[in-house]
C-alpha positions as CSV (number, residue, x, y, z in Angstrom):
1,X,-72.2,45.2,49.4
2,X,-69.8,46.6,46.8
3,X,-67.0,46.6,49.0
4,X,-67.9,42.5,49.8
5,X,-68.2,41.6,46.3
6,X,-64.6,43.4,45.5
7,X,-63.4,41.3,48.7
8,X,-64.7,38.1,46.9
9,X,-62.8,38.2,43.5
10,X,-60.0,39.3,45.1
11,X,-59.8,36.3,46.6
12,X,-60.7,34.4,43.6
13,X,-58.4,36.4,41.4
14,X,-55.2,37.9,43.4
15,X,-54.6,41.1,42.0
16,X,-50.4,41.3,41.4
17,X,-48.9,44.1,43.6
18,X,-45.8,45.9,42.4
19,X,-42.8,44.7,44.4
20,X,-44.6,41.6,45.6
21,X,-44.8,39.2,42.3
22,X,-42.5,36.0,43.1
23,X,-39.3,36.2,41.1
24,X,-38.3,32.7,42.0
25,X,-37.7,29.5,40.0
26,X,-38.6,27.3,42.6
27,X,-42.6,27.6,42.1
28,X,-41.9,26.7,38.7
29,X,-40.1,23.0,39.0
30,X,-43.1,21.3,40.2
31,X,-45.1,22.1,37.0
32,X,-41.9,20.3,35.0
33,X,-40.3,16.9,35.3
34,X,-36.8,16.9,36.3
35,X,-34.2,14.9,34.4
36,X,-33.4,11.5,34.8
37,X,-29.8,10.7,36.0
38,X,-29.1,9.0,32.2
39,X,-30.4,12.6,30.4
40,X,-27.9,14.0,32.9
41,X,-25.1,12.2,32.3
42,X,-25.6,12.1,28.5
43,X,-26.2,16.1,28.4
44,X,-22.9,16.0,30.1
45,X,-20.8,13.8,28.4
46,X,-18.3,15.2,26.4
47,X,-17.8,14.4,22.4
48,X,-15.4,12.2,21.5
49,X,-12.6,13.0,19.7
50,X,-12.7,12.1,15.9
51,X,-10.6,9.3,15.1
52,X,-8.1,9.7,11.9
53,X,-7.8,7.0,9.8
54,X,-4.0,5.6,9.8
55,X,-1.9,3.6,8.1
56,X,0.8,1.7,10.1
57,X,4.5,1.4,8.8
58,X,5.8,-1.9,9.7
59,X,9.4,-2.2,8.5
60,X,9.6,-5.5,6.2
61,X,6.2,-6.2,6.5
62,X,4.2,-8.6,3.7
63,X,2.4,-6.7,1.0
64,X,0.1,-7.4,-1.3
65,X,2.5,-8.1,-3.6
66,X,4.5,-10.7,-1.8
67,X,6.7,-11.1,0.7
68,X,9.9,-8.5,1.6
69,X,13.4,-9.8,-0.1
70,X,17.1,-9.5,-0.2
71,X,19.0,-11.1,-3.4
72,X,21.5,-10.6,-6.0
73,X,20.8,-9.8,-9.7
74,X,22.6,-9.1,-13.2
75,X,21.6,-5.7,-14.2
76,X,21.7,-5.8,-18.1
77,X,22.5,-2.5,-19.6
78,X,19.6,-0.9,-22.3
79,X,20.5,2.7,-23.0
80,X,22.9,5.2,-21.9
81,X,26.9,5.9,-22.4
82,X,27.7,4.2,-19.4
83,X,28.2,7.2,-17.0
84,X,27.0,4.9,-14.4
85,X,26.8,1.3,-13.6
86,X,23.2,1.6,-14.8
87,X,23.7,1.4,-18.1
88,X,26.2,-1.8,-18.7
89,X,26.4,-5.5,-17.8
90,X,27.1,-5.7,-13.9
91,X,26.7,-7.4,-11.0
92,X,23.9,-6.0,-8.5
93,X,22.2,-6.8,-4.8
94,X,18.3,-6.1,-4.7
95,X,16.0,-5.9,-2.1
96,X,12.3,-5.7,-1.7
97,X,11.2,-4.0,2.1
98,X,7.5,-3.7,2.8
99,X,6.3,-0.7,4.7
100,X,2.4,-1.2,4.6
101,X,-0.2,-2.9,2.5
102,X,0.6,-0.9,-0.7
103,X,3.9,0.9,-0.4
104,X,7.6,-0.6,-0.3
105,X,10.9,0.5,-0.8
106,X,13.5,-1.1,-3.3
107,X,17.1,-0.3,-2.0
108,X,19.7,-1.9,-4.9
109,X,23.1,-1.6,-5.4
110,X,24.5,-2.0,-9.3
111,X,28.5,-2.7,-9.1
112,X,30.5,-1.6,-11.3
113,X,33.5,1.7,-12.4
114,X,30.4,3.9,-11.1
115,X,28.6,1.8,-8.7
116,X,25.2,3.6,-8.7
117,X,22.4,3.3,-6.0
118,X,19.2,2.7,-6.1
119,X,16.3,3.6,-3.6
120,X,13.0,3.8,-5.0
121,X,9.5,3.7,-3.4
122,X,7.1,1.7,-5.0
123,X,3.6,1.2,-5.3
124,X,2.9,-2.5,-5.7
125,X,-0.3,-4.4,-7.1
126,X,-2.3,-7.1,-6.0
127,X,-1.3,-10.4,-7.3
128,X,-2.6,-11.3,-11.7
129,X,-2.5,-13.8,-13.4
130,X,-0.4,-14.1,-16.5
131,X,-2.4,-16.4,-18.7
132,X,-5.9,-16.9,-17.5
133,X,-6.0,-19.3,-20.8
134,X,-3.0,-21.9,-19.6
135,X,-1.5,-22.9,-15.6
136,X,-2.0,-19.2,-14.5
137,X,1.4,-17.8,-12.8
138,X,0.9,-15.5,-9.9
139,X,3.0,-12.1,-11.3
140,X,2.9,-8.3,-8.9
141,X,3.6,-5.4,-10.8
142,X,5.2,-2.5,-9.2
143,X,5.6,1.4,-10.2
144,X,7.6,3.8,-8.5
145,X,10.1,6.6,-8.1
146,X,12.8,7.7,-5.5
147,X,16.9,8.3,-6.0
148,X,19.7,7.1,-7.9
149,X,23.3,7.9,-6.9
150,X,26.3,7.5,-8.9
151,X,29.9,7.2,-7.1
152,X,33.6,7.5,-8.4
153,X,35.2,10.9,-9.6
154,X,31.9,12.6,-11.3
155,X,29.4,11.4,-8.3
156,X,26.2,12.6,-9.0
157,X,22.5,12.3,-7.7
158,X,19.6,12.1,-10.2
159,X,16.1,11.3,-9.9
160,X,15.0,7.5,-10.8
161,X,11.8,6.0,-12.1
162,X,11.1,2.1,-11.8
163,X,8.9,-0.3,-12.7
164,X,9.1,-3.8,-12.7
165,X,7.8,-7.7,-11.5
166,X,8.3,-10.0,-8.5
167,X,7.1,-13.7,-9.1
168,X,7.0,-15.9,-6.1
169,X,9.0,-19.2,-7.2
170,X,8.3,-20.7,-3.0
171,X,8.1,-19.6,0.2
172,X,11.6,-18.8,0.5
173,X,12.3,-17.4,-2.7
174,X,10.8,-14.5,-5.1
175,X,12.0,-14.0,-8.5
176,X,12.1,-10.5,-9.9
177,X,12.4,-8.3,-13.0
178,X,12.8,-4.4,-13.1
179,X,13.8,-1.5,-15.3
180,X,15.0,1.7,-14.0
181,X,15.6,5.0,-15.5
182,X,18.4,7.7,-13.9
183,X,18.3,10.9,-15.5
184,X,21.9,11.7,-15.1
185,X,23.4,14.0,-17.1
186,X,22.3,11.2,-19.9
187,X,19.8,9.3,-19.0
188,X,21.1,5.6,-18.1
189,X,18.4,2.6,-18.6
190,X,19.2,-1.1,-17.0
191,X,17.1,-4.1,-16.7
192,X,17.8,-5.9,-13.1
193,X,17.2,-9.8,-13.1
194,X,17.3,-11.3,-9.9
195,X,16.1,-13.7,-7.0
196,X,15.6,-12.7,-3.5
197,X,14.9,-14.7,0.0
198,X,12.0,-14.1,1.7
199,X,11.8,-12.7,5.3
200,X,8.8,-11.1,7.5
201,X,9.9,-8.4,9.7
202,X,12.8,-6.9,11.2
């Protein structure tokens, strides 16, 4: 009777035998639900890459300050011993060219016994209004600084600060009005007065 009775839970209740428990996976995938092909494919799937926000330089491109520009201008002398073109009465060539939304640069050439040039980069401003009491008069300030280079016997480079207007008179045609700063061995000061034709692009 006892050994009939052990013989009973035994079978009830296997006893596990060293050497003969199952080591296997296999009895244990019924008991789970295998993935669907989508939780496959997105356990799978590798992480995009992050994207880097960019800003695209399109030579002569619109701002928001108006269009890009070529014209001449009389550079007006303010300050300065005239140890460049900079700082006296003189004939000059000015040019607006957009490289993105914001940023432009201002090549100009001032003629003169030193013809100096000119190459800032500018920051330029949305579009104001001048009088908001009278016809208002669309006006884009700009800031910048860059390079000014002075030719003839004492040829010099100096840094160059400049800051100025553009007021679009038509389509074709923006007017403009700058100051610039060279810090030559004095510092020369001129105002540039101009008007320059509009073009898009290069």
């Amino acid at each position: 009777m006892p050994d009939t009775a052990i013989q009973q839970n035994a079978s009830v209740t296997p006893i596990p035998v060293p050497g003969t428990v199952v080591t296997s996976s296999a009895t244990l995938t019924s008991e789970f639900v295998q993935p669907t092909s989508q939780t496959t494919s997105q356990t799978t799937s590798q992480p995009s890459a992050p994207r880097v926000a960019q800003s695209d330089i399109n030579l002569g491109t619109t701002t928001r300050g108006g269009s890009s520009y070529i014209g001449v201008a009389a550079n007006i002398g303010l300050s300065g011993d005239a140890d460049s073109s900079l700082a006296d009465g003189n004939f000059a060539v000015v040019s607006k060219i957009g490289l993105t939304n914001a940023i432009s640069v201002r090549p100009s050439a001032v003629f003169g016994d030193n013809t100096t040039i000119l190459v800032p980069i500018t920051y330029d401003f949305s579009f104001k209004s001048a009088d908001a009491f009278s016809e208002p008069l669309a006006i884009a300030p700009y800031v910048g600084v860059g390079g000014a280079y002075k030719t003839g016997d004492d040829s010099q480079f100096a840094f160059l600060v400049s800051g100025g207007i553009d007021v679009p008179l038509t389509p074709q045609f923006t007017a403009t009005a700058a100051v610039n700063a060279g810090f030559f061995d004095k510092t020369d000061v001129g105002l540039l007065l101009g008007v320059g034709y509009n073009f898009t692009g290069f």
